[in-house]
C-alpha positions in Angstrom: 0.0 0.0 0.0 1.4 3.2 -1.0 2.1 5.5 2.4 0.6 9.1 1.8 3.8 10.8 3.2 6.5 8.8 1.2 7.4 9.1 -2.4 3.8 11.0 -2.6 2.4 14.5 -3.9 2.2 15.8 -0.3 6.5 14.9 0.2 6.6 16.7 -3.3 4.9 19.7 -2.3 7.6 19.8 0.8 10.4 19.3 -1.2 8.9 22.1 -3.5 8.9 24.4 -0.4 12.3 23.4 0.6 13.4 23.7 -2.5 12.1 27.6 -2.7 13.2 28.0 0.7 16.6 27.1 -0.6 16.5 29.3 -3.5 15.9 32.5 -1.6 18.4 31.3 0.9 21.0 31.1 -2.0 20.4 33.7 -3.5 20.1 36.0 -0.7 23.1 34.9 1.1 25.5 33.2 -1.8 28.7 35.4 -2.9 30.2 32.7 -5.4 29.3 31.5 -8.2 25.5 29.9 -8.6 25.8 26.7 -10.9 23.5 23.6 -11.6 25.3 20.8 -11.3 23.8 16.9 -10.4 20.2 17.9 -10.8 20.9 20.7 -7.6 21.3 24.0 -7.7 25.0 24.7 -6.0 25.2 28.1 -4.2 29.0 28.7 -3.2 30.0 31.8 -1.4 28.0 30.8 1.2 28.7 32.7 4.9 30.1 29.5 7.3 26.8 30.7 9.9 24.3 29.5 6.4 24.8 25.9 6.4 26.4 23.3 8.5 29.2 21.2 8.2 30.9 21.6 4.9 27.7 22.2 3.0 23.7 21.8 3.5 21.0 20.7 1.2 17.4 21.9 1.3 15.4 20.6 -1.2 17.5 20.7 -4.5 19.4 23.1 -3.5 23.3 22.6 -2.3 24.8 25.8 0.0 28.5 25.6 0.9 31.1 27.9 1.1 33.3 26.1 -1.7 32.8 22.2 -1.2 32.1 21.4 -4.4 33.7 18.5 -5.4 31.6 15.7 -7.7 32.1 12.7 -4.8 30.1 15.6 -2.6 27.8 16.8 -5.2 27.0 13.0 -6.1 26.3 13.1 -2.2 24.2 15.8 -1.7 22.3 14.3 -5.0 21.6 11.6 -2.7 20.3 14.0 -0.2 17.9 15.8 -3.1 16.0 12.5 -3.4 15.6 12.3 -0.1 14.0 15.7 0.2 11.7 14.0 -2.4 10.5 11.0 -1.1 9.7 12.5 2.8 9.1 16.2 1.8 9.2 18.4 5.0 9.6 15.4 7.4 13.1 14.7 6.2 14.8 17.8 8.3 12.8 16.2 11.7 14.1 12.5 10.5 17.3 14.0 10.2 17.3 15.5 13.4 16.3 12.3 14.9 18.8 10.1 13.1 21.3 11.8 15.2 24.5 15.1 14.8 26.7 11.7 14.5 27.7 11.0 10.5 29.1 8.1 10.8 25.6 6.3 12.7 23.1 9.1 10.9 21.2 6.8 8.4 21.0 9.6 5.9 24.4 10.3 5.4 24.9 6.9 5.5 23.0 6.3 2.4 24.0 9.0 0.8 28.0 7.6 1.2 30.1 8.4 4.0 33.3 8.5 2.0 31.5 10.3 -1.3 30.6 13.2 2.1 34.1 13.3 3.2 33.3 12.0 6.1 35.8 8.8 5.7 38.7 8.3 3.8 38.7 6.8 0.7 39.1 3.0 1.1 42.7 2.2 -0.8 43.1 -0.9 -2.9 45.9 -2.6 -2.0 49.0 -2.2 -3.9 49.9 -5.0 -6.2 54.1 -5.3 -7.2 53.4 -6.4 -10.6 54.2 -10.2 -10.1 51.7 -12.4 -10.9 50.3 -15.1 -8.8 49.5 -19.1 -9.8 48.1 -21.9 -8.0 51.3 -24.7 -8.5 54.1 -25.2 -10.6 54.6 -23.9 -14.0 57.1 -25.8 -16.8 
């Protein structure tokens, strides 16, 4: 049964409003450059007070200072669709999943490393000899 708050016209019209909410934000507050990039609109410039950590999304819009990077834009992206499927309950969800990154469900999803909130995993070094399973003539 499809819920009436998720993935529904009453999260859309939140993420609408976000989005707008966003927009006026941006544009009131960003001194950078204003770019779409991802499917979000990127405000950079942003005042440090504006947003927290190294960036925030609200709706489809991204507002950072100058975090722009594409592992963080593919990141917020992931936050966008979450503005879409729970509308205006996603900043109370948010909230409730907890200030800590690394156990916040959201920015789980969204990836912790893409967030730059982990270090990029490193694949382990290979010397260029090659490897068999028993004795070759």
């Amino acid at each position: 049964m499809p819920s009436l708050l998720l993935d529904s016209p009453v999260s859309r019209a939140g993420y609408y409003f976000a989005t707008a909410v966003g927009l006026t934000w941006g544009f009131l507050c960003s001194t950078g450059r204003v770019e779409r990039r991802n499917g979000l609109w990127v405000f950079t410039g942003m005042p440090k007070r504006a947003f927290g950590r190294g960036g925030s999304c609200v709706g489809s819009c991204y507002l950072t200072d100058s975090n722009v990077s594409d592992d963080v834009l593919e990141h917020e992206a992931v936050h966008k669709r979450q503005w879409q499927r729970y509308g205006m309950l996603f900043p109370f969800l948010y909230l409730a999943a907890g200030r800590d990154p690394l156990r916040n469900r959201f920015e789980i999803e969204a990836g912790l490393e893409k967030g730059g909130y982990l270090r990029r995993r490193r694949r382990p070094r290979t010397n260029g000899a090659t490897t068999t399973n028993g004795p070759t003539a």
